[in-house]
C-alpha positions in Angstrom: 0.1 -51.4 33.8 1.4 -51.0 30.0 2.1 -54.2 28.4 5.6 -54.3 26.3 5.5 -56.3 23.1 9.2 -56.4 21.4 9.4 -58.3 17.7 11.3 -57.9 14.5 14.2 -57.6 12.4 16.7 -55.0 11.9 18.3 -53.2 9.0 19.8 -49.9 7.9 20.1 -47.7 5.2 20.2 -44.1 6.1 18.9 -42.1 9.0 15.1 -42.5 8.6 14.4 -45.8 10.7 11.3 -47.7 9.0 9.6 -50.6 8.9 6.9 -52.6 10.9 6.0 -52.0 14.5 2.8 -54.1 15.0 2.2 -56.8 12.9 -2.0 -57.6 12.7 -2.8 -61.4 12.4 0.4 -63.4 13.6 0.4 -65.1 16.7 3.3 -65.3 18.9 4.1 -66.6 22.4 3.7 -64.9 25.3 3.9 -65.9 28.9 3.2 -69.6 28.4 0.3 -68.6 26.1 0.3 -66.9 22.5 -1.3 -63.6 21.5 -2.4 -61.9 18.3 -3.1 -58.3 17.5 -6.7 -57.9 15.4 -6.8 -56.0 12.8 -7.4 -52.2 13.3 -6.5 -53.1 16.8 -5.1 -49.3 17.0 -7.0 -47.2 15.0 -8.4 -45.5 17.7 -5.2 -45.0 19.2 -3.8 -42.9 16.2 -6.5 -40.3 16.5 -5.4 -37.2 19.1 -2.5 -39.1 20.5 1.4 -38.1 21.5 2.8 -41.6 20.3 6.5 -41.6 21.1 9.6 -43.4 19.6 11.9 -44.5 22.1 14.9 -46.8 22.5 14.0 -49.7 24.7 11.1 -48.5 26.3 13.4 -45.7 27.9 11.4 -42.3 27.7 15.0 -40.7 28.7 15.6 -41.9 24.8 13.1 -40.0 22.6 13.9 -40.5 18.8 10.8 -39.1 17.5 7.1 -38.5 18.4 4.1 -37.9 16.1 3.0 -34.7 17.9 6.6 -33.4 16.1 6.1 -35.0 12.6 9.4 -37.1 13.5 7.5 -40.2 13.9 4.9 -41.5 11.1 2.6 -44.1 11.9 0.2 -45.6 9.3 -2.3 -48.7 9.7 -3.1 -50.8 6.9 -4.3 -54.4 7.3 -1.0 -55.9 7.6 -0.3 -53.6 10.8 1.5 -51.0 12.2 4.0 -49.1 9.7 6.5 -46.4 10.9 9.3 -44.0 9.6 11.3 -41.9 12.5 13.7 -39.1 11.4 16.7 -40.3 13.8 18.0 -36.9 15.7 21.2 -36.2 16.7 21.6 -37.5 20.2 23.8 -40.3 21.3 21.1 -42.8 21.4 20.4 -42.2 18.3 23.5 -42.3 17.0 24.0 -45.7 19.1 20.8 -47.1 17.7 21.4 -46.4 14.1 24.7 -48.1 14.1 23.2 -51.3 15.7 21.1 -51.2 12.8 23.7 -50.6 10.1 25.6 -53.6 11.6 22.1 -56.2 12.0 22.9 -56.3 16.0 19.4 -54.2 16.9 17.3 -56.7 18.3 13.7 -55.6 16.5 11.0 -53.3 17.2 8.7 -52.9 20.2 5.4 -51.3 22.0 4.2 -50.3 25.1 0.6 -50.2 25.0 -2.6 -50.8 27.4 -5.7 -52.9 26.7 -9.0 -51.0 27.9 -11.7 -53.1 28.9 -13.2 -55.1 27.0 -10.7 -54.8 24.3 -9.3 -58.3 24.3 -10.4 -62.0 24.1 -9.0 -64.8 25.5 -10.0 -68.5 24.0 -8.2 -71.1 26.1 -4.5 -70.0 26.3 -4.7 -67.5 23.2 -5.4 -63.8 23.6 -6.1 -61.8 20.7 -6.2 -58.0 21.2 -9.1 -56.6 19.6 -8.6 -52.9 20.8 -5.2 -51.1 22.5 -4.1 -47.9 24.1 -0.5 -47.5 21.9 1.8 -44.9 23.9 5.0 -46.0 22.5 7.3 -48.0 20.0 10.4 -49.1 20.9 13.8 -49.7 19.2 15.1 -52.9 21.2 18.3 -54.0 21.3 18.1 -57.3 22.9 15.5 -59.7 21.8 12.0 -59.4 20.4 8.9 -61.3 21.2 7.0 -60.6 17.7 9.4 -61.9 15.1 7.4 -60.3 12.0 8.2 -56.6 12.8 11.0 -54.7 10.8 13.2 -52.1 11.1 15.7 -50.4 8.7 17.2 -46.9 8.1 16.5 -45.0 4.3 17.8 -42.2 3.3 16.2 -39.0 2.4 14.9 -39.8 -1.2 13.9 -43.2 -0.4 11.4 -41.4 2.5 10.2 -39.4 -0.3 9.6 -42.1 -2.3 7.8 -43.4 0.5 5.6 -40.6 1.0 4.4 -39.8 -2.5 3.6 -43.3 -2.6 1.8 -43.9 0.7 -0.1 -40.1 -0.4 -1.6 -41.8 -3.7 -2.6 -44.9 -1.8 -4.9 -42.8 0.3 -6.4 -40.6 -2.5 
């Protein structure tokens, strides 16, 4: 079964959505428990994998993938970062106006937890280890309030990038 994790907040400048998708170290409730996400909790998961960009969890609603180059996902040891070059479909359309106006509910993934790869201590999980298949725009609300989300235009992504490219030099 794939676990769904929603969280974050909104905004929009442009059509390159970015922002947070999995924030490492922050706990927030789940199911009458709380949860955390490790750090490097999906490192393995960004080696060799399809990861897709969907609108709330809907894999009729692709608005990018990493296989593409449309979706970017780097890890650093605050979490999950993402940029996603928005086509030009109706949901994305629909999507990138929810975040122009601050309506878009946050950011979310799908993702399963191989053995071994969580801990539980009482009523608190922390996730040590995941399979990531997908993030999620949501539109409703989101469970992990420290994700972001906001659209940039085409010279702020390449700002972005030749930053992010001397970082890892």
């Amino acid at each position: 079964m794939i676990e769904r994790r929603a969280m974050g907040e909104v905004r929009s400048e442009g059509r390159t959505l970015r922002g947070l998708a999995i924030p490492y170290g922050v706990d927030t409730r789940i199911n009458g428990g709380t949860e955390s996400i490790a750090v490097g909790a999906v490192t393995a998961s960004l080696a060799n994998r399809d990861i897709l960009a969907l609108v709330d969890h809907d894999a009729s609603k692709v608005l990018g993938r990493t296989r593409s180059g449309t979706l970017r996902l780097v890890e650093d040891s605050r979490g999950l970062s993402y940029e996603i070059d928005l086509p030009d479909t109706t949901a994305a359309r629909d999507v990138l106006a929810l975040v122009e106006r601050g309506d878009a509910g946050g950011m979310s993934f799908g993702f399963n937890v191989p053995k071994g790869g969580d801990e539980w201590r009482g009523t608190h999980r922390t996730v040590r280890n995941l399979t990531l298949h997908e993030i999620s725009v949501i539109t409703s609300h989101p469970a992990y309030q420290a994700t972001t989300i906001e659209a940039r235009g085409a010279a702020h992504s390449m700002e972005l990038l030749r930053l992010r490219l001397e970082v890892y030099r």
